[in-house]
C-alpha positions in Angstrom: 0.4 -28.0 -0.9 -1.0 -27.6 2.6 -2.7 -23.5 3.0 -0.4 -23.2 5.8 2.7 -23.5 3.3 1.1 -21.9 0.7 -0.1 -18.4 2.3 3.3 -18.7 4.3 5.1 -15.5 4.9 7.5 -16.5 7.4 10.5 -15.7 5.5 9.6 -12.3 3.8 11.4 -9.2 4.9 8.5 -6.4 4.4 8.8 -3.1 3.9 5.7 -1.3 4.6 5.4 2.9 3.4 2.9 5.3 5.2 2.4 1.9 7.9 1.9 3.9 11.0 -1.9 4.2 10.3 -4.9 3.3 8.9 -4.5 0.3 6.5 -0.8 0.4 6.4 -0.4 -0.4 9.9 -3.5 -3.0 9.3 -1.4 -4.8 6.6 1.7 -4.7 8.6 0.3 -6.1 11.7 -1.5 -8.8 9.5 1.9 -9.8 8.1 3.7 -9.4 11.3 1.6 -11.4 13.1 1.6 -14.5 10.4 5.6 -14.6 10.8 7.1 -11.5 8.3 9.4 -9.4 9.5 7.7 -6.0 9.0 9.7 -2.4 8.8 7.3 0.7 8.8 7.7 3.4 7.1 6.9 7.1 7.5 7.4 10.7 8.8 6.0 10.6 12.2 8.8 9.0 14.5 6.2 9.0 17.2 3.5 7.6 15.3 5.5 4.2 13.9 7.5 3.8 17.4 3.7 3.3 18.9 3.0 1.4 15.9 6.0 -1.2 16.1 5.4 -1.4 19.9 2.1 -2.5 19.4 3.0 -5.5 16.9 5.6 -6.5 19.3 2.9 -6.6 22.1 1.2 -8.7 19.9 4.2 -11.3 19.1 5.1 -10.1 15.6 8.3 -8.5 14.3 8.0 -4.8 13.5 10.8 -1.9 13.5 10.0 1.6 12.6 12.3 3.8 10.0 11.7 7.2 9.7 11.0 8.0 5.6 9.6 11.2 3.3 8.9 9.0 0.3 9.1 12.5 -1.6 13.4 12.1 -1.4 14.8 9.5 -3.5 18.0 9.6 -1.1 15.8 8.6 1.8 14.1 5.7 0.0 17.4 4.4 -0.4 18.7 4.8 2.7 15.6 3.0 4.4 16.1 -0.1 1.9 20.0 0.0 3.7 18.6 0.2 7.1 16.5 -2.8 6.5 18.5 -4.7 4.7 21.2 -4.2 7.7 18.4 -4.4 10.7 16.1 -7.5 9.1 17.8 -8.2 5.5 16.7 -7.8 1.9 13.1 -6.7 1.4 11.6 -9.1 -0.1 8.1 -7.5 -0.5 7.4 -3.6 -0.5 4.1 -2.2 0.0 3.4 0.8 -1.4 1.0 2.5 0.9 2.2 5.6 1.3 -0.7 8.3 -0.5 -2.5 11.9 0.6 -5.5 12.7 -1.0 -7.3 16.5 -1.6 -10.7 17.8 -1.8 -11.6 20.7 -4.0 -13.0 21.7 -7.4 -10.6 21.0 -10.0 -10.9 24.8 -11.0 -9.5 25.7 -7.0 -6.8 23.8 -7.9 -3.6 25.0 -7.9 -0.4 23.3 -9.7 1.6 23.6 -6.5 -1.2 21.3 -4.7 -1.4 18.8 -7.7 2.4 18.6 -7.8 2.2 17.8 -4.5 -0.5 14.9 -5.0 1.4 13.4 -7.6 4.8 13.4 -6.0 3.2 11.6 -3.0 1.3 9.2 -4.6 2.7 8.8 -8.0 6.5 9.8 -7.8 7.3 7.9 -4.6 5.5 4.3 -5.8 7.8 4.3 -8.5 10.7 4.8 -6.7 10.6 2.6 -4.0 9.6 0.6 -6.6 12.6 0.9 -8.7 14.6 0.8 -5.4 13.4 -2.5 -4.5 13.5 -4.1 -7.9 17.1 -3.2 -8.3 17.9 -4.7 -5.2 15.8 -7.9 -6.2 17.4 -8.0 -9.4 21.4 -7.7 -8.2 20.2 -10.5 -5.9 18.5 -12.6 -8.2 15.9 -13.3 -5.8 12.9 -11.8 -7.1 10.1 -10.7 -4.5 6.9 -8.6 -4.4 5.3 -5.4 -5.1 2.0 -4.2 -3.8 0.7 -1.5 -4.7 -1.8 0.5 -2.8 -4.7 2.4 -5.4 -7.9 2.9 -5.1 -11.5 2.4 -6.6 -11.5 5.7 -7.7 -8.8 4.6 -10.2 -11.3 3.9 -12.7 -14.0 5.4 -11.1 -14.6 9.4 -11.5 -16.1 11.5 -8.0 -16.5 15.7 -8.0 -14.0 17.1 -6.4 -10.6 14.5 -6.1 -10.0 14.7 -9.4 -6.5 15.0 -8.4 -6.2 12.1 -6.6 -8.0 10.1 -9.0 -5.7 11.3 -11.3 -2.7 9.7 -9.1 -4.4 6.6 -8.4 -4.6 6.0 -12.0 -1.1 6.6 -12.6 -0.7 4.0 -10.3 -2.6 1.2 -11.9 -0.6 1.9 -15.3 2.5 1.7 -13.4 1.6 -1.6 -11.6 1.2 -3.3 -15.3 4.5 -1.5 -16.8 6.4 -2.7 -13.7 4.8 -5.9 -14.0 5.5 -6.6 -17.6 9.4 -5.5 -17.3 10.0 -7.4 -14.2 8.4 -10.1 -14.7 11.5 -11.9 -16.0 13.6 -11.5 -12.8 10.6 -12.8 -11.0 9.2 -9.5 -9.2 5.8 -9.1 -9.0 3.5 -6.4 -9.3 0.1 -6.5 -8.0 -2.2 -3.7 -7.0 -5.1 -3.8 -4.3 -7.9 -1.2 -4.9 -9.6 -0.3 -1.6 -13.3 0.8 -1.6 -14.1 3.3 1.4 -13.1 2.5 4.6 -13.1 4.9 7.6 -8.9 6.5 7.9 -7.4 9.2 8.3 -6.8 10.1 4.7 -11.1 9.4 4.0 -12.0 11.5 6.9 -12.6 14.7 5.2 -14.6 12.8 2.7 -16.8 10.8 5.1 -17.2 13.8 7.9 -20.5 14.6 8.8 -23.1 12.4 7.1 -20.4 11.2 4.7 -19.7 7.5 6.3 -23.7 6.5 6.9 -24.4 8.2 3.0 -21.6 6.1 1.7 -21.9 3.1 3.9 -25.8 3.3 2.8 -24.6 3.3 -1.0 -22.5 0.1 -0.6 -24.3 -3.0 -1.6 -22.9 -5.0 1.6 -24.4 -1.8 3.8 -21.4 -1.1 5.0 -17.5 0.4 4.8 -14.6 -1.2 4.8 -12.9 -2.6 8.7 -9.4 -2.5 9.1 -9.0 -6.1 8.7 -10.6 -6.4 5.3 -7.6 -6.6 3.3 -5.9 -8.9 5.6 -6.2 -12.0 3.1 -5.5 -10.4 0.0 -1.8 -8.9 1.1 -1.0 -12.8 2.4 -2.4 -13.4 -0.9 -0.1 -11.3 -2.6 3.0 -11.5 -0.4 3.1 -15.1 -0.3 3.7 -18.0 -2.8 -0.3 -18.5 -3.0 0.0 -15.6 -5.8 3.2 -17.0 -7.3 1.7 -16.6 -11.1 0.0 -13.4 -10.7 1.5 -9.7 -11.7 0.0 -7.1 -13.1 -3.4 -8.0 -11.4 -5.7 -5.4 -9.5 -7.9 -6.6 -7.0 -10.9 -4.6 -5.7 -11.8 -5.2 -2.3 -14.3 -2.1 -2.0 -17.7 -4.7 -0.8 -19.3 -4.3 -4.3 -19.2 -0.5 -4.6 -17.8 -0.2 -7.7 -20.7 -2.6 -9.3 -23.4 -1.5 -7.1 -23.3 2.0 -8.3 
């Protein structure tokens, strides 16, 4: 099979969450821009409008929907809009996250709640939206979802979002093993550190250069680094993989 066939994504309907900014909009424009049709998600109307308008300037298919991943109402109503605008997602990113700096004995249950309901809650049910979907179909399709080294490794002070991003890599495998059968996929992509909004508090200051300094490939991560693994994982090229996690994090999790 030629690569060009192989990594195609031409006929996917994405649906990307929290892809106004940062990597989100990085792995949307990457998909737009190799022939998806790309919807993004999120809560800034403003934010995904400028979004959208630039993957259009660039000659790729983007609309933005307006989504709080924290309503199960709203998830469902964007999978209609889509589905209406674009047609049936075919693959859903799960992207959507907030992270939160403090000592775990500052922390409060109201914050962790909220943590967990962002980054746990809501990938678990877009991803039951979209599988149901998928399923009454019988089309299959993919699930990405977006953790995070610090899965699996521990830092001071985020113990609550490593706590969530955990939660995530257990519910990539679950989803993975009980779909599996109608042909849904679900893969996870760990990111190391790269320079967002949702790692600025954490790389303020001397945090980037420390960090960057730490990394055995002397640097953080560009926007563009995940680029190959979501074509990966959208497309055909990962037809026999679920329940995998791929760490693209420049060696930082081995180098430590």
């Amino acid at each position: 099979m030629q690569i060009s066939e192989l990594f195609d994504v031409s006929n996917e309907i994405v649906l990307v969450t929290g892809g106004g900014t940062g990597l989100g909009f990085a792995m949307a424009q990457a998909l737009a821009l190799n022939g998806a049709k790309v919807a993004i998600a999120g809560n800034e109307p403003a934010i995904l409008d400028a979004a959208a308008t630039t993957i259009s300037g660039l000659g790729g298919k983007a609309m933005a929907v307006e989504l709080d991943v924290r309503c199960d109402e709203a998830i469902c109503a964007v999978f209609d809009q889509v589905e209406v605008a674009l047609g049936p997602v075919s693959v859903l990113i799960n992207n959507a996250g907030i992270a939160h700096r403090d000592k775990a004995t500052h922390l409060d249950r109201e914050t962790l709640r909220e943590v967990l309901s962002v980054n746990v809650d809501s990938v678990f049910m877009a991803a039951q939206e979209a599988a149901r979907r998928m399923i009454r179909d019988g089309r299959g399709g993919s699930i990405i979802n977006i953790s995070s080294v610090l899965s699996e490794i521990p830092m001071r002070q985020v113990s609550a979002y490593g706590a969530s991003k955990a939660a995530v890599s257990q519910i990539t495998r679950s989803l993975a093993l009980e779909w599996a059968k109608h042909g849904i996929r679900v893969n996870e992509i760990r990111p190391g550190w790269f320079e967002t909004g949702l790692t600025e508090p954490f790389l303020k200051g001397p945090g980037a250069a420390v960090m960057a300094g730490q990394n055995p490939t002397g640097r953080l991560g560009d926007m563009h680094d995940l680029d190959g693994v979501v074509l990966l994982l959208a497309s055909k090229a990962s037809a026999f993989m679920t329940g995998s996690s791929i760490v693209v994090d420049g060696g930082h999790s081995i180098g430590r």
